[in-house]
C-alpha positions as CSV (number, residue, x, y, z in Angstrom):
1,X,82.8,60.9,77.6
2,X,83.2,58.6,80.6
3,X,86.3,56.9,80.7
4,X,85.3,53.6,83.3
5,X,83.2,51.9,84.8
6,X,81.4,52.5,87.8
7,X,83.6,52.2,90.7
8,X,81.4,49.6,93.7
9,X,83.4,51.2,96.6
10,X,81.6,54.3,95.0
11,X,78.7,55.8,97.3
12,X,78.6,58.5,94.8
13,X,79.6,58.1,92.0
14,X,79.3,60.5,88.9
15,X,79.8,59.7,85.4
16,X,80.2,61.6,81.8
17,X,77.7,64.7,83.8
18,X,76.0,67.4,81.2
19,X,73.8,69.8,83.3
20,X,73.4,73.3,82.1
21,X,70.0,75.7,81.4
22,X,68.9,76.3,77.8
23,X,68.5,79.9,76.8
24,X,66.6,81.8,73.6
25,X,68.7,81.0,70.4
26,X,69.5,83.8,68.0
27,X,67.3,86.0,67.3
28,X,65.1,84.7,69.2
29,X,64.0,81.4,67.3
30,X,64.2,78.4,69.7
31,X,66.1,77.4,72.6
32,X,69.7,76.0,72.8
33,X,71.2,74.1,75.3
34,X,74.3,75.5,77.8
35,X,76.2,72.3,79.4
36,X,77.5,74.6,82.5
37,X,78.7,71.2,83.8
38,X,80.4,69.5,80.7
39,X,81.4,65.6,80.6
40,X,82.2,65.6,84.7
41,X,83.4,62.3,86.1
42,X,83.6,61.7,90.3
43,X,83.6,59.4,93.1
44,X,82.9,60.3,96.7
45,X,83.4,57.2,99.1
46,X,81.9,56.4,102.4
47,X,83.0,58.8,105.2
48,X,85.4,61.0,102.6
49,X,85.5,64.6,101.8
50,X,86.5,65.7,98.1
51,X,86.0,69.3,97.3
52,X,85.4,71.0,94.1
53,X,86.9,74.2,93.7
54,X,87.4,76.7,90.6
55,X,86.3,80.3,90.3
56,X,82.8,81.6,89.9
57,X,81.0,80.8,86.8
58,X,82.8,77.3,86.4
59,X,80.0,75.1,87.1
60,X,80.5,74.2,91.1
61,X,76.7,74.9,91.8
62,X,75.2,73.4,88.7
63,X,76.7,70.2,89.8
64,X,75.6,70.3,93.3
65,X,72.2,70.5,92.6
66,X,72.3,68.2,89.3
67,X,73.3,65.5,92.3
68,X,70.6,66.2,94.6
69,X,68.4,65.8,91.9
70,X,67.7,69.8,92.1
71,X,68.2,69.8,88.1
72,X,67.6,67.5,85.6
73,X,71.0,66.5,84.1
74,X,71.3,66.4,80.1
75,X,73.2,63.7,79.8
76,X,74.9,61.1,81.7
77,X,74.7,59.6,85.4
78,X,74.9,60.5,88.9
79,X,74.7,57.2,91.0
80,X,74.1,57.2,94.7
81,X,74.2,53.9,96.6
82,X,73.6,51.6,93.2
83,X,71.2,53.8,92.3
84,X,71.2,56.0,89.3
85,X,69.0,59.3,90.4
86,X,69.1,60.7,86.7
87,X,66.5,57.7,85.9
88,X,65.3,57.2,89.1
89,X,61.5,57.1,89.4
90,X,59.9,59.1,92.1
91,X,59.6,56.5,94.5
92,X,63.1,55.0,94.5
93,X,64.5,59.0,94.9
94,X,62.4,58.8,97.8
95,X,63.9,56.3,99.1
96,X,67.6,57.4,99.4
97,X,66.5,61.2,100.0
98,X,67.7,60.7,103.7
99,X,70.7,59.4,102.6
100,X,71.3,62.7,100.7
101,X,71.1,65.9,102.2
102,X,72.8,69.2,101.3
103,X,73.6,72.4,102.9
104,X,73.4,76.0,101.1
105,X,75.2,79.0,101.1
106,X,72.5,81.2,102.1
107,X,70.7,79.7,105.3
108,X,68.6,82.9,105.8
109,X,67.4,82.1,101.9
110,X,67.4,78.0,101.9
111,X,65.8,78.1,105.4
112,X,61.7,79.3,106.0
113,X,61.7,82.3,108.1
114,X,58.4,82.2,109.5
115,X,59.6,78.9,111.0
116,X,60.9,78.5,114.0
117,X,64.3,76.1,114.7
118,X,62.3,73.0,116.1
119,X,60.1,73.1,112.9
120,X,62.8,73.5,110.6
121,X,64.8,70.6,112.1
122,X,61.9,68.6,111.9
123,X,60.9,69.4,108.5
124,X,62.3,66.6,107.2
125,X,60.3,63.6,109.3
126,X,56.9,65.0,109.0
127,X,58.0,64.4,104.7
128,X,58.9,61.1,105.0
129,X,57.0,60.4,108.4
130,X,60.4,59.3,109.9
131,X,59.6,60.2,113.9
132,X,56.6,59.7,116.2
133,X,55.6,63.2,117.5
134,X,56.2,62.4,120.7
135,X,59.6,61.9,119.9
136,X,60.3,65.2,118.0
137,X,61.0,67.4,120.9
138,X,63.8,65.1,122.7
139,X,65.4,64.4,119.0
140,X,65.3,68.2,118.3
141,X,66.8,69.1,120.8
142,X,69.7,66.5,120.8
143,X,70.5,67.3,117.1
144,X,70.8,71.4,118.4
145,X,73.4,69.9,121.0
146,X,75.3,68.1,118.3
147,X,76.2,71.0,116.3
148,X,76.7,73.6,119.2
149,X,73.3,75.0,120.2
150,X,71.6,74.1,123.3
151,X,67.6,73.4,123.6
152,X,66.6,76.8,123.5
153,X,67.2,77.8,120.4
154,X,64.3,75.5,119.4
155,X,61.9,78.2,119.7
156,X,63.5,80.7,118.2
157,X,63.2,81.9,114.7
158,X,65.9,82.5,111.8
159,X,66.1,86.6,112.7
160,X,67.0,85.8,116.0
161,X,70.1,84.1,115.2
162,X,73.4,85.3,113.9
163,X,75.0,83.8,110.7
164,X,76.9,80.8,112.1
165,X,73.7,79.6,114.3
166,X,71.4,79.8,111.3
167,X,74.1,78.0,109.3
168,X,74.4,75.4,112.2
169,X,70.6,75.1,111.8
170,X,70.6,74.0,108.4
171,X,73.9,71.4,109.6
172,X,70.7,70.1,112.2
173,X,68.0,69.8,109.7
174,X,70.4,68.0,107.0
175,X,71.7,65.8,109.9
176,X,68.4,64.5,110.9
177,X,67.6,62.0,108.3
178,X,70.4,60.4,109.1
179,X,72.3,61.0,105.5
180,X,75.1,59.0,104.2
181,X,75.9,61.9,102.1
182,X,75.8,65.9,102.7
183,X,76.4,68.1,100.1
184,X,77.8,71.9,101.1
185,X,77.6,74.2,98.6
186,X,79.9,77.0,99.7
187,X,78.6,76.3,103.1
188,X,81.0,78.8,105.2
189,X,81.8,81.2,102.5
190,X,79.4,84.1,104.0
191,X,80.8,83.5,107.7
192,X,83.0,85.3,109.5
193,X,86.6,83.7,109.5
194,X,86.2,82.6,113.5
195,X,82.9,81.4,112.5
196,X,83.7,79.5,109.7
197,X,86.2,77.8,111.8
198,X,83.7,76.8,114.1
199,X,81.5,75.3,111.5
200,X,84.4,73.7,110.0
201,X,85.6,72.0,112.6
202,X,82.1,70.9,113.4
203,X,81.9,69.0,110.3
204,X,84.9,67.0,110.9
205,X,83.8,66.3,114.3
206,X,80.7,65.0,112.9
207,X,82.3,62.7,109.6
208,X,85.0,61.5,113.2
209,X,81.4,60.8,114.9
210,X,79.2,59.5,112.0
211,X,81.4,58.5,109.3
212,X,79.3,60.9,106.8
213,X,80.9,62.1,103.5
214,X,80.7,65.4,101.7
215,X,80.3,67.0,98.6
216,X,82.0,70.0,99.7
217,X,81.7,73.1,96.9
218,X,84.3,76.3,97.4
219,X,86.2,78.8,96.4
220,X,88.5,79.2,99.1
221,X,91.4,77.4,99.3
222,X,92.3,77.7,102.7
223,X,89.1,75.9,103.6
224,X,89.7,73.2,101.0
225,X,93.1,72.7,102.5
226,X,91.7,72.2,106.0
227,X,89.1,70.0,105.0
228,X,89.3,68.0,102.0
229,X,90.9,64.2,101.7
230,X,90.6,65.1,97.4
231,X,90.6,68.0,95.6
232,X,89.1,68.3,91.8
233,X,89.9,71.4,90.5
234,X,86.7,72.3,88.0
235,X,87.2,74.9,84.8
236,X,84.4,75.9,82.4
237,X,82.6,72.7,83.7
238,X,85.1,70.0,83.2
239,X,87.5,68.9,85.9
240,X,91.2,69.8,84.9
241,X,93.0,68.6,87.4
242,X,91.9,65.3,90.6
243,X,94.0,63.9,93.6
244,X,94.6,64.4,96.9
245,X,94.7,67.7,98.9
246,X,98.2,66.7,100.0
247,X,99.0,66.1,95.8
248,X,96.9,69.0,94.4
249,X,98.5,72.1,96.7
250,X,102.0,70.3,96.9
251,X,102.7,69.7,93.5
252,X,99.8,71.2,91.0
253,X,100.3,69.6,87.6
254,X,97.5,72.0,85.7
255,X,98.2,75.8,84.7
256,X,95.0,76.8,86.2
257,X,95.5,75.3,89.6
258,X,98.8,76.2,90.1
259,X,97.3,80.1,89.1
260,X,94.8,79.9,91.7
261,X,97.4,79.0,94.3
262,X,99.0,81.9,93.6
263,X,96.5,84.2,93.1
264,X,94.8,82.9,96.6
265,X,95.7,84.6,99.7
266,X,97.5,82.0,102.2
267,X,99.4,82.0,105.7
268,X,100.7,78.7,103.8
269,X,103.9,78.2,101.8
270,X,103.1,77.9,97.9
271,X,104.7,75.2,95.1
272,X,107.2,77.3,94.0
273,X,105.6,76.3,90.3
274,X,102.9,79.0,90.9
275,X,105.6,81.6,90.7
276,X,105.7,82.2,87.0
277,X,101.7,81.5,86.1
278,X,99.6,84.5,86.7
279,X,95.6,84.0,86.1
280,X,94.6,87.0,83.6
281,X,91.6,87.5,82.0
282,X,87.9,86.5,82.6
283,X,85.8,82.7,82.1
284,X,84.6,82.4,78.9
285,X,80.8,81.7,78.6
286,X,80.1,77.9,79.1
287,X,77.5,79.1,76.0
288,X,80.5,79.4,73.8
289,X,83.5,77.4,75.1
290,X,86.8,77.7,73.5
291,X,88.3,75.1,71.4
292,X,90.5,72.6,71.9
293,X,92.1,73.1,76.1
294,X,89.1,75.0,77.5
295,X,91.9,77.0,79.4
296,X,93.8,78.1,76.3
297,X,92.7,81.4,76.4
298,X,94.2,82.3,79.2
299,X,97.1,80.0,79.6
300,X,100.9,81.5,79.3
301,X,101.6,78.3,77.7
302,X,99.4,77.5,75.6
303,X,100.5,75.9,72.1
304,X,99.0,75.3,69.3
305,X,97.8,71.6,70.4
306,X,96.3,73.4,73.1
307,X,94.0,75.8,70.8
308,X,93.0,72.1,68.9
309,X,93.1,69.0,71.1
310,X,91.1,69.2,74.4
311,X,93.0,67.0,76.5
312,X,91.4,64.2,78.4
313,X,92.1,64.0,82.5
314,X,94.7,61.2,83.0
315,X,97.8,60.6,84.5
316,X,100.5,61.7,82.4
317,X,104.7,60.4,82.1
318,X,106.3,62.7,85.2
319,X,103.0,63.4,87.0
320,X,101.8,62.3,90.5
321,X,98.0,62.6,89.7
322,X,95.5,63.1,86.8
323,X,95.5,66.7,84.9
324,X,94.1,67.6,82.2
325,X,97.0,69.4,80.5
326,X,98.9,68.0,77.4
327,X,102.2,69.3,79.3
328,X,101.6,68.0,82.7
329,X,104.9,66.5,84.0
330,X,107.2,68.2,81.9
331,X,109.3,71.8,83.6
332,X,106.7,74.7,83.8
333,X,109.1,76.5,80.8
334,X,109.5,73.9,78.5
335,X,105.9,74.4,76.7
336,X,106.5,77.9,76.3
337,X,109.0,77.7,73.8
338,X,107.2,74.8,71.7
């Protein structure tokens, strides 16, 4: 359940989020409902970057498209500029849908093929009948210089281009609407490192430029580190631990994020509290969550509080930042021996 109010410095702000799919229930008699994304609460101000990050399965893409309005939500809101899209009549989405724009993993599969570049970039004026077609060809052609192609790719189509030009495509065609917002979902994770880089960088240069703010979804947290102003660390669809990137990979309060830093591969120095917590075992299905912690089943210190009383994400005594870990705070062994 949502813990506060709406926050007004909020451009996006998300509140108690359910979004899931329903499935068959036993033997086959009715449908039930899976809340992949379970009770989620998040802010993104104007011209800031917070990532989400957690392993596969945990929910990362269900809430990036229950926020651009890809999938109804269950429950709960998802607010963008004052205006809550879970409610939102068609017309009113309408008219913030350049304001939010989102970039996929895949461009080869978000992107039409048969299109070429200038028609793809443009896509998104002939919708909302946004630029006079006289115009298109100049505009097109500045956006391809703003994220690192020149004028002539505008003819080209998608199987002409490597990776990290089709993925600076769909930065062109999210970036000509003008949005306030762009969501990346995993957004480099398919590119080559030196390529990923480049795209990297290019989104900073842009937020520097255009003072836009992401959504930005990964897995890796060498990119997260590069990128993000906050980090919320997502589990089994609820956010376990929330602060900044400086507080999250300099002094992780939550078991899970402190495995993950050591599990992930890193030319930086880790917290030496990841030493001692190794990530075993799979994600249990968001169709049958675990009781109590969500990350009790495979947490080395788990007690018996843990297996019974889910533990809400706040700041506790000792802690820099909110967790959601009854122990956050107190010395990595002490739990063990409760």
């Amino acid at each position: 359940m949502s813990t506060g109010k709406q926050k007004p410095d909020a451009l996006l702000d998300i509140r108690d989020l359910h979004a899931g799919y329903t499935v068959a229930g036993r033997a086959g008699l009715g449908r039930r409902r899976v809340d992949a994304v379970a009770g989620v609460d998040l802010a993104v101000r104007p011209g800031r970057t917070v990532c989400i990050v957690g392993e596969s399965g945990c929910g990362k893409s269900t809430l990036a498209r229950a926020v651009v309005g890809l999938l109804q939500p269950f429950a709960g809101s998802v607010s963008f500029a004052g205006l809550d899209l879970a409610t939102a009549g068609r017309r009113e989405r309408r008219r913030v849908a350049n304001d939010l724009q989102m970039v996929f993993q895949d461009p080869y599969t978000s992107l039409n093929p048969r299109m070429r570049v200038a028609e793809i970039v443009a896509e998104g004026w002939h919708i909302h009948k946004e630029m006079a077609p006289a115009d298109e060809g100049t505009e097109v052609e500045s956006l391809l210089t703003q994220v690192g192609l020149d004028g002539s790719y505008a003819t080209r189509r998608l199987h002409e281009l490597s990776g990290g030009q089709c993925q600076r495509v769909s930065i062109a065609r999210a970036l000509a609407l003008r949005p306030k917002l762009i969501v990346c979902d995993e957004a480099v994770s398919a590119l080559d490192v030196s390529v990923r880089a480049q795209i990297l960088n290019l989104l900073a240069d842009l937020q520097r430029e255009l003072g836009i703010a992401y959504l930005f979804i990964s897995h890796d947290l060498d990119v997260v580190r590069h990128i993000a102003d906050e980090v919320a660390v997502m589990y089994l669809g609820t956010i376990v631990e929330h602060g900044t990137a400086a507080q999250v990979f300099e002094s992780p309060q939550h078991p899970y994020t402190q495995a993950l830093l050591a599990a992930a591969p890193s030319v930086h120095d880790r917290p030496d509290t990841t030493t001692t917590l190794p990530l075993t075992g799979e994600v249990p299905s968001p169709a049958d969550p675990p009781s109590g912690c969500r990350f009790h089943t495979r947490c080395p210190l788990a007690t018996d509080l843990c297996r019974t009383d889910p533990p809400d994400l706040r700041v506790r005594t000792g802690a820099p930042h909110p967790s959601a870990c009854h122990y956050a705070g107190e010395p990595a062994a002490e739990p063990a021996a409760r």
